[in-house]
N, C-alpha and C positions, 0 to 999 in steps of 0.2 A: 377834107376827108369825105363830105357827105359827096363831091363831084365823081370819086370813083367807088360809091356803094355799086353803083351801073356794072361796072366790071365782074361784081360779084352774087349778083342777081339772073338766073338763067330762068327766065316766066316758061320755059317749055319743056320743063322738068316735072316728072310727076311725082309725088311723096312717095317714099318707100311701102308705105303700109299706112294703114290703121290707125297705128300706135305706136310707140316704142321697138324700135328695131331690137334694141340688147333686153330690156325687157322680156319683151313676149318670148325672145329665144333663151332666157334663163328662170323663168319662173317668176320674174319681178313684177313690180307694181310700178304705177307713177300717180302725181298726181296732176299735173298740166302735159299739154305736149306742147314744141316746139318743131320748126321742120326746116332746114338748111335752103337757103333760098339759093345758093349754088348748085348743090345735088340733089336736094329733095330727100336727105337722110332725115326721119321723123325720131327723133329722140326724148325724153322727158326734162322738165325742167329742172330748176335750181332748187324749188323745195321738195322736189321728189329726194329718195332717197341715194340713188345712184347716179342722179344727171349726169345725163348721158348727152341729153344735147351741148353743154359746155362739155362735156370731153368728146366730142365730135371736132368742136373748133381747135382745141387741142392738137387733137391728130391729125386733123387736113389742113389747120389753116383757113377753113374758109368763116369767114365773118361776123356773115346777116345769117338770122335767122325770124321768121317769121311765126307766129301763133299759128297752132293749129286747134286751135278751138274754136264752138260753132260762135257767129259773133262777132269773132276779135279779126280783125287781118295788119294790126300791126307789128312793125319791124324792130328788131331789135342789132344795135351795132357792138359784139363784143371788142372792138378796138377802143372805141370810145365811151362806152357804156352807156348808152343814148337810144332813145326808139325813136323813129321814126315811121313816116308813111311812105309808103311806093307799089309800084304794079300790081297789078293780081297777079298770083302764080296759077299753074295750070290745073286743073280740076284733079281731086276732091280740094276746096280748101280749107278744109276741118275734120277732126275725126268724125265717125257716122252720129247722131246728136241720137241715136238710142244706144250708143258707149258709153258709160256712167264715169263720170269722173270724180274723186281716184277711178282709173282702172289698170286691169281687164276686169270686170267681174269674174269672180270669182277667186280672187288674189290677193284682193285689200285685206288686210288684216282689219279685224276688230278696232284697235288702239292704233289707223293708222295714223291721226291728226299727231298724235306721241311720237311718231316717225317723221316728221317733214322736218324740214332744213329750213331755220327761217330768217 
């Protein structure tokens, strides 16, 4: 499996945004991101409230996903359940490190830690 992560790694994809694609377009919060190392769909993780980046793999099928926090650039393989390391992806590759995370500011609830999936 780890031979055809390559297949599913496009390094010349840019992230969608910021942050959370379905998020910021419904009013949600997150509190890590993740970003599709296929398309560059930036989604929220698995303790955010609505992980979005597992329901991305869902619908497209596609895989890897990679951290987009400032920091981290490791991979993660939903087939396998397994992180890994592999290429840069193409710039930005983190959210902007004055984005607070949980975010967007101004969305996180009070009692968001009461909120995460853990």
């Amino acid at each position: 499996m780890a031979e055809d992560r390559a297949v599913w790694i496009d390094s010349t994809v840019p992230p969608s945004g910021t942050g959370c694609k379905e998020c910021l377009e419904s009013g949600g919060w997150w509190f890590h991101l993740r970003r599709c190392a296929t398309c560059g769909h930036v989604g929220c993780c698995d303790s955010s409230p609505s992980q979005h980046a597992t329901a991305h793999f869902h619908a497209t099928g596609h895989p890897i996903m990679q951290s987009f926090e400032p920091g981290e650039d490791w991979y993660y393989d939903y087939r396998s359940g397994k992180m890994f390391s592999g290429p840069a992806l193409a710039a930005p590759d983190a959210r902007p490190e004055d984005q607070p995370a949980p975010g967007p500011e101004g969305r996180v609830p009070a009692d968001w830690r009461d909120k995460l999936h853990r």
